[in-house]
C-alpha positions, 0 to 999 in steps of 0.5 A: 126344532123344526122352522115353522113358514116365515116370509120376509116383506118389504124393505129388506136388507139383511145386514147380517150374512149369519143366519140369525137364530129363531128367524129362519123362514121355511118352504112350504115343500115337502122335503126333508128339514136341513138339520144345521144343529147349533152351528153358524150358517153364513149366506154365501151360497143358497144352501139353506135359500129355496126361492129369491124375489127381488133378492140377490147375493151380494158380495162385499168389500174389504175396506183397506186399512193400515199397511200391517208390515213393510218389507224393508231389511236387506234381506227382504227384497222387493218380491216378499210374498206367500204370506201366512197368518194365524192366531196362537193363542195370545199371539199372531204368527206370520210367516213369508218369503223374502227374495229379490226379483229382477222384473228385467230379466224374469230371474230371482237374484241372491237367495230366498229366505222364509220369514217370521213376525208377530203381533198381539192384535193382528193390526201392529206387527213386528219382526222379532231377531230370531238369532237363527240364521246368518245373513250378511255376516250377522243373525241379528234378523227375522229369518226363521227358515233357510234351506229346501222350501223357502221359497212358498213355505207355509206353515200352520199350528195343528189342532188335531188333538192327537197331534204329539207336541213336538209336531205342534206346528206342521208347513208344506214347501216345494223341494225336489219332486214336489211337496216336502213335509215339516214340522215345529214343537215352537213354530220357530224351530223346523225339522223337514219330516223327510227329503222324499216329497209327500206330494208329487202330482202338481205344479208347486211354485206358488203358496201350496197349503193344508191344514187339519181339518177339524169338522171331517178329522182329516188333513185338507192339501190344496195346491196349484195344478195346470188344467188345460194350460190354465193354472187350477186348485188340486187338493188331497187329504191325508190321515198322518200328514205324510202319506196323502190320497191322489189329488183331485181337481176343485169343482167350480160348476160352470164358472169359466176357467181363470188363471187361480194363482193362490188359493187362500182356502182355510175353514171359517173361523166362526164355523170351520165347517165352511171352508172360504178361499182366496184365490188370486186372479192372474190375467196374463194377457193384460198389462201396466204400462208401469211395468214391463212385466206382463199380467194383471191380477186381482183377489176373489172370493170363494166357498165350500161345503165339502172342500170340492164343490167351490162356488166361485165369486166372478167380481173381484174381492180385492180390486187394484184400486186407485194405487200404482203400486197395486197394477205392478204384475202379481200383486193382490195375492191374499195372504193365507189366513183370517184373524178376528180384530178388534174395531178402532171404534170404541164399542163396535163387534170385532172385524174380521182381518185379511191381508193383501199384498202391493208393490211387489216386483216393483223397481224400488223396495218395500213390499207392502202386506196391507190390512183389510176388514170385514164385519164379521160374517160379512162375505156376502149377504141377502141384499133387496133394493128399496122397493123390497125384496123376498126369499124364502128358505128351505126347512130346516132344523136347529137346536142349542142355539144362543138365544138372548138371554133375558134380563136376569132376575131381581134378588129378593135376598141378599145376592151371591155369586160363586165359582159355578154361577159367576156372571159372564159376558152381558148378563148382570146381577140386579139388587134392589135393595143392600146385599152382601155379595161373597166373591171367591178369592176374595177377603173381607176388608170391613167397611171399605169396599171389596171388588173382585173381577176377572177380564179374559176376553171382554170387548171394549164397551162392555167391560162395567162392573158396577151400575146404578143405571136402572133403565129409565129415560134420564139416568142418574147413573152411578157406574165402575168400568175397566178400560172400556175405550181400547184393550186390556194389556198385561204390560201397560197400566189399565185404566179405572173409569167412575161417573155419576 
């Protein structure tokens, strides 16, 4: 369908960055309707925006969370860094170089080794011994890789659906003349794919990275190049992971050049075809008197349609804050990689999760990769003061998208639910009156009651399995839920709420 005119007034702030199905507002020019069919659209930029009045943009602000690891083995040193992280399945993978820096002599001292951890919810994380490699006489540590490329190796889980299973997991590293190809049937256990490096024009010391890009059916590079002196973003594609086109410079418009240290580009979880990146701003010329290393840095935000034209944030992102340890040369550097967490309020939607580093380079240990969050979506939004704003969107078309479903109907006969019609997410069955409801797997135990449910990816607050509110101003509510204030954990014992 196609959206008819509709303008907003008065007080506005859009809360939301998503567009928000059914209440889109279209120009009245003549032009043909932007057809986004049923996917996500995010305002980060003014594609789907036609004309603003009183209205701007408005880039948010991760709010700083738990410190999510701390780097402080032996074997970590005071200059981990280059941090990856990803969702697989029940798990969170991370991966990082660790290596230790004299910031006197500009120089790394001992070796550099390339490290794992994981977690089950993207907020407490631990470092597993892997039993891989030696250090210090003994395997008991978080090594996962040592040899050629440890030094920015930045691994990725493949979605290509014609990925074979013992290429599951793919990374790129620097090794000699460029980018080095591998890859991993476990994520643990990794084979270079050749010595002979897949990419060669660039400059690669720094988090170099690229991913299956699952909306063009194509493998995406980016990684650093020196533009006119200035450190910048090349990014090439490839159809086998090992033979890859020329690479091409980022399109930033007419944002001035800045010194992009990281990239930090990956497609948005919710709508992978938005590509949203994370550079690490280097200002060289500046400096901390708490460091004698010169140079200042900060996080930005930037976005994409077709993984080229990028529009550019100038504010910061991720500032230093009031934290010494986040003015040292070289930190703030976002890590690679979104994850959707759960909120510590019982009942609120999920957060997005990043990740940012502090005290790197510094003269004591104990680098530290800090979580921030987001509502989800929460980039940026269409923001008006007090007074009101207005704006007006292009036309465009959508369809198959997920309108609120309503109330679901009163059973008139005695209800039921099977395997094709089982209720699912917020929908409900409503009786009026005694019914006998047959569940599948399922046996009947007489005069006692039966319950049969299954809880796969519910959230908190939302997990009620019997109810007799009925909607009225003063229930006298009879209800059933599992664990509705935290998670649902297979090792742990869940918990069985009832009130009247």
């Amino acid at each position: 369908m196609t959206v008819p005119r509709l303008v907003r007034h008065g007080f506005v702030r859009l809360a939301a960055s998503t567009l928000l199905a059914g209440i889109g507002v279209a120009s009245t020019a003549e032009s043909e309707p932007i057809d986004i069919g049923s996917r996500l659209e995010l305002f980060v930029d003014t594609f789907l925006i036609d004309t603003m009045v009183d209205t701007q943009l408005r880039l948010h602000t991760p709010t700083a969370r738990n410190a999510a690891l701390v780097h402080d083995e032996p074997w970590e040193g005071n200059s981990c860094c280059y941090h990856t992280v990803f969702a697989d399945g029940k798990i969170c993978r991370a991966y990082y170089r660790a290596s230790q820096y004299d910031i006197r002599t500009r120089k790394f001292v001992g070796p550099q080794v390339t490290c794992y951890a994981e977690s089950e919810d993207g907020i407490h994380w631990r470092k597993p011994e892997l039993g891989l490699f030696e250090y210090d006489g003994s395997t008991c540590n978080n090594i996962v890789w040592m040899g050629v490329g440890t030094h920015n190796f930045t691994p990725f889980r493949d979605g290509n659906p014609a990925c074979l299973p013992a290429q599951r997991y793919k990374a790129l590293a620097s090794g000699r003349g460029g980018l080095v190809a591998f890859v991993s049937p476990d994520a643990i256990h990794w084979t270079p794919v050749s010595e002979k490096a897949c990419i060669t024009e660039g400059a690669f010391d720094s988090q170099n990275l690229a991913f299956w890009d699952s909306h063009r059916g194509e493998y995406r590079d980016y990684h650093r190049g020196f533009q006119n002196g200035v450190r910048d973003i090349l990014t090439c594609t490839s159809d086998d992971f090992v033979n890859w086109t020329e690479p091409i410079w980022l399109d930033f418009a007419d944002i001035p050049p800045e010194h992009l240290y990281t990239n930090a580009i990956t497609p948005y979880v919710r709508a992978p075809h938005l590509f949203v990146g994370f550079p690490k701003r280097f200002v060289p010329s500046r400096r901390s008197p708490i460091n004698p290393h010169p140079g200042i840095s900060d996080g930005v935000f930037m976005s994409s349609r077709n993984g080229l034209a990028f529009k550019r944030w100038r504010e910061a992102f991720i500032r230093p804050g009031p934290q010494p340890e986040r003015w040292f040369s070289r930190n703030n550097m976002t890590a690679w990689g979104l994850l959707v967490t759960q909120s510590p309020v019982p009942g609120m939607p999920e957060e997005l999760s990043l990740y940012s580093t502090e005290n790197y380079a510094s003269l004591d240990s104990g680098v530290k990769l800090r979580r921030y969050t987001l509502r989800l979506d929460g980039f940026v939004s269409v923001n008006a003061e007090a007074d009101g704003g207005e704006f007006v969107t292009k036309p465009f078309r959508f369809e198959g998208v997920d309108e609120p479903r309503p109330p679901a109907p009163v059973s008139s006969s005695p209800a039921s639910v099977n395997g094709r019609n089982a209720l699912r997410g917020e929908r409900s069955l409503v009786v009026k009156r005694p019914a006998i409801v047959p569940i599948p797997g399922t046996r009947e135990l007489g005069r006692q009651v039966t319950f049969a449910m299954s809880m796969l990816g519910v959230p908190a607050g939302k997990r009620r399995f019997l109810s007799a509110y009925d909607g009225g101003a003063t229930p006298g509510e009879l209800f059933f839920d599992f664990s509705s204030d935290g998670d649902i954990k297979l090792d742990e014992p869940v918990a069985i709420r009832f009130h009247y």
